[in-house]
N, C-alpha and C positions, 0 to 999 in steps of 0.2 A: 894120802891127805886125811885128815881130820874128820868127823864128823859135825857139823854144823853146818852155818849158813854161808853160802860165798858171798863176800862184801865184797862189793865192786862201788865205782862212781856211775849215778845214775844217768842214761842215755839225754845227752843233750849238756853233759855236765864239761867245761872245756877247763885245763890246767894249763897254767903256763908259768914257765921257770925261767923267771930273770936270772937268779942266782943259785948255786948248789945251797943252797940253807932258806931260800924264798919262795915260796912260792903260789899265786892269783889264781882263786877259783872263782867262774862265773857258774852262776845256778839256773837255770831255765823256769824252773819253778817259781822263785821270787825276782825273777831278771834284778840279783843283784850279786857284787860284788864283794869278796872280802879275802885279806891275805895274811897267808901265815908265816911268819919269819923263824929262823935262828933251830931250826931244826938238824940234827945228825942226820949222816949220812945211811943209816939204817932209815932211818924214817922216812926218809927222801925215795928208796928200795921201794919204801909202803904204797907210797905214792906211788912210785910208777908200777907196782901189780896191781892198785885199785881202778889206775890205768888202762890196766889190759882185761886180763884174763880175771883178775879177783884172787882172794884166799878168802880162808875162814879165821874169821878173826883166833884161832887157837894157832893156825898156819902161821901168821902175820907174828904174835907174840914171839913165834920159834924164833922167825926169820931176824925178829930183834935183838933178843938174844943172846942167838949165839954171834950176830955182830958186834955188839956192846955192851951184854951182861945185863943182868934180871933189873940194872939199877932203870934202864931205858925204858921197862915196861908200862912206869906210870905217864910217862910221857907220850905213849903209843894210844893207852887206853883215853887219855886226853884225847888228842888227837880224834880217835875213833868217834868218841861222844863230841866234839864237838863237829866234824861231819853228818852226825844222825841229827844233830838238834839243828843245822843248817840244809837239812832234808835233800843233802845231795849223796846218800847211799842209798843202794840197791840192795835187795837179798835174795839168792839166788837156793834153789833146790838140782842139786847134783846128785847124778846115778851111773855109776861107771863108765865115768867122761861124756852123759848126755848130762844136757840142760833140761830140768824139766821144766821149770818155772821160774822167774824171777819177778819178785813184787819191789815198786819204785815209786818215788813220790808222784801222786797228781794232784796236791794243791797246798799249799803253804802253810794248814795246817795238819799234815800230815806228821803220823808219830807211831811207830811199831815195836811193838813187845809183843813175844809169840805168845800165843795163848796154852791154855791148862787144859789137858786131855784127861778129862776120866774116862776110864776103861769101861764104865758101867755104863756112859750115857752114848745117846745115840745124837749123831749128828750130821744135819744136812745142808745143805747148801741153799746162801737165801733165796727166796723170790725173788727179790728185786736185781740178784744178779745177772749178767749175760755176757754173751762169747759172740765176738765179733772179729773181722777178719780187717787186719792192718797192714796192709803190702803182704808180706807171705808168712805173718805168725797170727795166731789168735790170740786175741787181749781177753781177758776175765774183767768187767769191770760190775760197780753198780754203785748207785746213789747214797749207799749208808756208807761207802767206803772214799778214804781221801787219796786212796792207792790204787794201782792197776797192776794187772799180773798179767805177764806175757809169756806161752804156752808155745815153746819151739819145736817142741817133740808131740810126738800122739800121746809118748807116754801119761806125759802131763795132762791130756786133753782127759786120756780114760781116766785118771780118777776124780777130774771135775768132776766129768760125766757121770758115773757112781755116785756120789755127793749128792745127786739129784734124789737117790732113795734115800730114807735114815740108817746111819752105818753106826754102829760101834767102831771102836778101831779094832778089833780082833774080825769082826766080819768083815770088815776094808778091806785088811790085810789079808782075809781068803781070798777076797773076791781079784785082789790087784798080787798074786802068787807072786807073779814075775820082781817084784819089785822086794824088799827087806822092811821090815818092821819098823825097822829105826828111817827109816826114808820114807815111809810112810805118814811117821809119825811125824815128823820135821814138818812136810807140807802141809799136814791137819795142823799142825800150830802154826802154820804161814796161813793158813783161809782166816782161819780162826779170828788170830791178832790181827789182820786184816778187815776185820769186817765181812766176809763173804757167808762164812760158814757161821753157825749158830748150835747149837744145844736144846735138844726138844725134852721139856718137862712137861708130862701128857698133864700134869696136875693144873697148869695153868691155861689160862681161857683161851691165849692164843698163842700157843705151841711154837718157840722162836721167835716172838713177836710180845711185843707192847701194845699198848691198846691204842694209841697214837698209830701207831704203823700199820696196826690191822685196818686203820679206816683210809690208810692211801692203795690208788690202786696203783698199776709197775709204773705205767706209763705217764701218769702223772709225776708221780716224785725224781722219775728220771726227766724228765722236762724241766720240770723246776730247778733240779741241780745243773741240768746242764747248760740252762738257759739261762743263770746266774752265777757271778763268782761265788768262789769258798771250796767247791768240790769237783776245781778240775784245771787245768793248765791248758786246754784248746784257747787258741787265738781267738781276741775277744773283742766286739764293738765293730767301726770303720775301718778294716784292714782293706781295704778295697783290693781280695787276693786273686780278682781277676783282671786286672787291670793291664793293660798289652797284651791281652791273650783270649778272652771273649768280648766282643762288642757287647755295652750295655746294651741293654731293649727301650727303643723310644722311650719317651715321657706321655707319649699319647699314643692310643692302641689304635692302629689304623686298620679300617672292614670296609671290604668292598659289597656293600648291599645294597641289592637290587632296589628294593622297598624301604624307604625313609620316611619320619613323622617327624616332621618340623614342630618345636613343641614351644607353648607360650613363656613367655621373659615378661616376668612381673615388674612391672617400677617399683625398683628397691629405692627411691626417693621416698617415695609414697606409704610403704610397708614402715620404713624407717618412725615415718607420724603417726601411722593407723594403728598398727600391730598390736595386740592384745600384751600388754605389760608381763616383765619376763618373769616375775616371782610368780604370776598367777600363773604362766604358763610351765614354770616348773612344779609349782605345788599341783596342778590339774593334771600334770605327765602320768599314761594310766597305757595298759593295753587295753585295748578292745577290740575284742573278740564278735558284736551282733555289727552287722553291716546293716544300712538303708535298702528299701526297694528302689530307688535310682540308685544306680552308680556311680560311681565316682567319673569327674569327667576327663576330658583330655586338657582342660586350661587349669584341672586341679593336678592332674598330675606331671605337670607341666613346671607348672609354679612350685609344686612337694618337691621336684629333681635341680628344679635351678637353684633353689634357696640351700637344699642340702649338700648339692656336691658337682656345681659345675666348676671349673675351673677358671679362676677369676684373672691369673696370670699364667705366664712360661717363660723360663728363666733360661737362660744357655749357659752354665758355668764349665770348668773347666774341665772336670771326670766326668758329670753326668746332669744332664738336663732335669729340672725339678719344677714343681708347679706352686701354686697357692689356691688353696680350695677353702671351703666355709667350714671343713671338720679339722682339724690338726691330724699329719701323717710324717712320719719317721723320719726325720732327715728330708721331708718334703719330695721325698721317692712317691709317694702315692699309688703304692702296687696296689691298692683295688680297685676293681668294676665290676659294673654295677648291670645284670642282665633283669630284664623286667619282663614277667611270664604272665598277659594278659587273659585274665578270663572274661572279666565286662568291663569294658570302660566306656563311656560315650565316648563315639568318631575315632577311636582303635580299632582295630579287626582283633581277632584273639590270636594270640601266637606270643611266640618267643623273641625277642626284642635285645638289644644291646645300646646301651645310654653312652653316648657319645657324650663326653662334658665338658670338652671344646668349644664342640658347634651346639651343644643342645638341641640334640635330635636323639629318636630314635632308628634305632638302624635294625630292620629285620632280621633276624638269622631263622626262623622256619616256622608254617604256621604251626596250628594246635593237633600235633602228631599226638600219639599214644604216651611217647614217653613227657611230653610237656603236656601234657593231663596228670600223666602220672607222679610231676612234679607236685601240682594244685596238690593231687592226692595227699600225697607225702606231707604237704605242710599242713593240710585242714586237721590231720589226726594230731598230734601233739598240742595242736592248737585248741582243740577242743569244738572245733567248727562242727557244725550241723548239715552248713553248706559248702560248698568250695570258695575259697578266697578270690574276692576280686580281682585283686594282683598280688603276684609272689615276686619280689622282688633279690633276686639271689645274686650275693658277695662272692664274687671272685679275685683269688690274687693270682699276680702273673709273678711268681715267687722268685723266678730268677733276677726280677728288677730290683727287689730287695736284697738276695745272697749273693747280689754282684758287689755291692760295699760290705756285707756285716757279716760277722762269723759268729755261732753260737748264739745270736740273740735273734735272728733271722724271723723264724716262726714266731718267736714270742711278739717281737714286733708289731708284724701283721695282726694278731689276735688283742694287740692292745688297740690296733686301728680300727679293727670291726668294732671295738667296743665304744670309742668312741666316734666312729660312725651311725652305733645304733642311736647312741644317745642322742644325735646330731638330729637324724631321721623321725627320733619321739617328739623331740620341742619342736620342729617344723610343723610334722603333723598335728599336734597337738594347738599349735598358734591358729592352725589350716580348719581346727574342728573337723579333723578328719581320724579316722580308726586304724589306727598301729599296733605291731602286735609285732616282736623278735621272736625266733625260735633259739632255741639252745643246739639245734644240731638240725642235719639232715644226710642226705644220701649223696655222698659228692662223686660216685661212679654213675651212679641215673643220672647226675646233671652234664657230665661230660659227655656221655651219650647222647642225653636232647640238644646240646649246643653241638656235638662236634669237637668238644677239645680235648687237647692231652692229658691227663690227667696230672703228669708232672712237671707241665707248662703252666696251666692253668685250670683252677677248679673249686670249686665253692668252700667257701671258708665263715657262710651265714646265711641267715636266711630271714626276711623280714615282710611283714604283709600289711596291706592298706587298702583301704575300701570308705566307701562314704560312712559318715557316723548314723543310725538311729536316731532319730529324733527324740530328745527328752521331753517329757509334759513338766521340768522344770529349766527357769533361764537362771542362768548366773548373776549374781546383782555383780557390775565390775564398776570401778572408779571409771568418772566422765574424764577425766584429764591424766595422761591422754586419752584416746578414746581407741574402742576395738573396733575393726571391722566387720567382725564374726557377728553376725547379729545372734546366732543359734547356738553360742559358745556354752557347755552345758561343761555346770560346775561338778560332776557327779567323780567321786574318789571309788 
């Protein structure tokens, strides 16, 4: 065989022949359709090796050829290019009948020409790349690239691996003995034209990198690719792919606790007339960070949790039961809850807590152990606190209620609910003249330890704190109509 790349049709790519001269390709990639007619019986040959096992397109040319003369080749080469520009070829690195690698489309704009190998330069493999195991091969994939490389053999795997230091191709080629120069050099223009592999010029500020890319870090840019279309072909949105085969998880978390806190239900008739007008309470939306010397009490935190996230309905629909709450949540899945880590409140005891948004109660789960101290801890430091927080109020998702309907958007989901959760939480508190404060992070193995939970059941996905406000020695002037109830409502930004 030839040396070059083995074409093949890429995995998931189905052909079907109505006729000796017709023949309908489906693409997995663009889930679409298109057919090509009036083809010779050589080409038809093409087909079915790209079929099977693959050739190298210098193979393919023979096999034309010598069936119908060199005049057939522009019609082959057609063909080929309009396979590659309908992103359902594959290109494969072959080493005396082992596979070593085969790179294939994963997303619609994918588009490969092998890259230029200088001998002089040194080159590595990117950061952003990784190896991951798919039934029983490892894929090579990462975020810059619209392609995935699937690594059957080890062989392929040792010279990723190698890749990971900066090579020449003369020192690759010591290092990878076993293998030929020209085979070498084939797959460093497959990483390459793919995207994986890069070229380090020490001269530039960041070596492989653009100054764009120097400021993302792995984990980030791979969430965002994979969390959105463009740079990937995983099943996307509502697939509901567990459906007859794990039961979803309620719509309401049910705890069987000893210790319950019936908590106050405000007349939202009454709020509706009172409530401090919603621009001032968006232009006033602030953290704060100094707490009062009273506390916050149990009828304020009572009213902070009804207004922001009790559940005002429950729906029984046909896949999956869904609620209506005061924040907006995915599909009305509303995979989060809400545990509330008391350190003073009036008529609470201090402890660890669970917000029922059903019944609007608290539901104990343990008092103030070590490691729910060590929570308070955790959140006063980022915060900037002097003291420990009143109350740390920490976001859990019960993430399988959410990856029961969605594929790839999953996590990102939930991370848009926390955010409009926080916001939900700021204008409450802030209507309430009360002291809010979000974290950007915390410790979600110390939280599964204080509550007791899984960690890949469920476990903190935010973190937010509230305490009474500091009194200001200034008052807010606010319009008489309507009017606020807040008499203490301090206008301070």
């Amino acid at each position: 065989m030839s040396q070059g790349y083995v074409l093949s049709f890429a995995k998931g790519v189905t052909v079907d022949r109505p006729s000796a001269d017709c023949a309908t390709f489906q693409m997995p990639v663009t889930c679409r359709k298109f057919i090509l007619e009036g083809f010779s019986p050589g080409l038809g040959q093409v087909i079915d090796v790209l079929c099977s096992i693959g050739a190298t397109e210098d193979d393919l040319a023979g096999l034309v050829e010598e069936l119908e003369g060199a005049s057939a080749l522009a019609r082959l080469y057609y063909f080929l290019f309009t396979f590659a520009e309908r992103r359902i070829l594959s290109y494969g690195v072959s080493c005396g009948g082992r596979q070593l690698a085969t790179l294939a489309p994963a997303s619609a704009s994918f588009k490969f020409t092998p890259g230029r190998v200088d001998p002089q330069l040194k080159y590595t493999l990117s950061r952003f790349a990784y190896l991951h195991r798919v039934r029983e091969n490892l894929i090579l994939e990462s975020p810059l690239s619209h392609g995935r490389v699937t690594l059957p053999s080890s062989a392929g795997a040792a010279v990723t691996a190698e890749l990971s230091k900066p090579h020449t191709l003369g020192s690759l080629c010591d290092v990878l003995h076993d293998l030929p120069r020209d085979i070498v050099m084939l797959f460093l223009e497959l990483l390459i034209g793919a995207g994986f592999v890069s070229g380090l010029n020490i001269d530039e500020p960041y070596p492989g990198e653009n100054e764009a890319l120097a400021q993302w870090d792995f984990h980030d840019l791979l969430f965002h690719a994979r969390s959105r279309l463009g740079r990937h072909d995983n099943p996307y949105g509502g697939t509901y792919r567990f459906r007859n085969e794990i039961k979803p998880l309620p719509a309401i978390k049910q705890l069987c606790a000893e210790e319950i806190v019936d908590l106050y239900r405000p007349d939202m008739d009454s709020l509706q007339l009172q409530d401090c007008p919603f621009t001032m309470v968006l232009e006033q939306r602030r953290s704060i960070r100094d707490y009062g010397e009273r506390p916050i009490t149990d009828r304020q935190l009572g009213e902070f949790l009804y207004r922001s996230a009790r559940v005002k309905e429950l729906q029984s629909i046909e896949l999956q039961d869904v609620t209506r709450r005061p924040y907006p949540g995915g599909g009305g899945i509303y995979e989060l809850e809400l545990h509330v880590n008391v350190h003073r409140c009036e008529n609470v005891p201090a402890g660890l807590y669970h917000y029922c948004p059903s019944k609007h109660r608290l539901e104990k789960i343990g008092a103030a152990t070590e490691a729910v101290e060590a929570l308070l801890k955790d959140a006063a430091r980022p915060a900037g606190l002097a003291e420990l927080p009143q109350i740390v109020i920490t976001i859990t998702a019960r993430f399988q209620r959410l990856a029961w309907k969605y594929e790839s958007i999953a996590y990102s989901v939930i991370l848009k609910d926390v955010g409009v959760l926080y916001q939900t939480m700021f204008l409450v508190a802030t209507a309430m003249d009360l002291a809010p404060c979000a974290l950007g992070g915390g410790d979600s193995d110390l939280f599964s330890r204080a509550a007791g939970l899984d960690y890949y059941v469920e476990t903190s996905v935010g973190e937010f704190l509230l305490g009474s406000k500091k009194r200001m020695s200034h008052i807010c002037i606010r319009p008489s109509n309507p009017p606020c109830s807040r008499s203490s409502f301090s206008g301070a930004l």
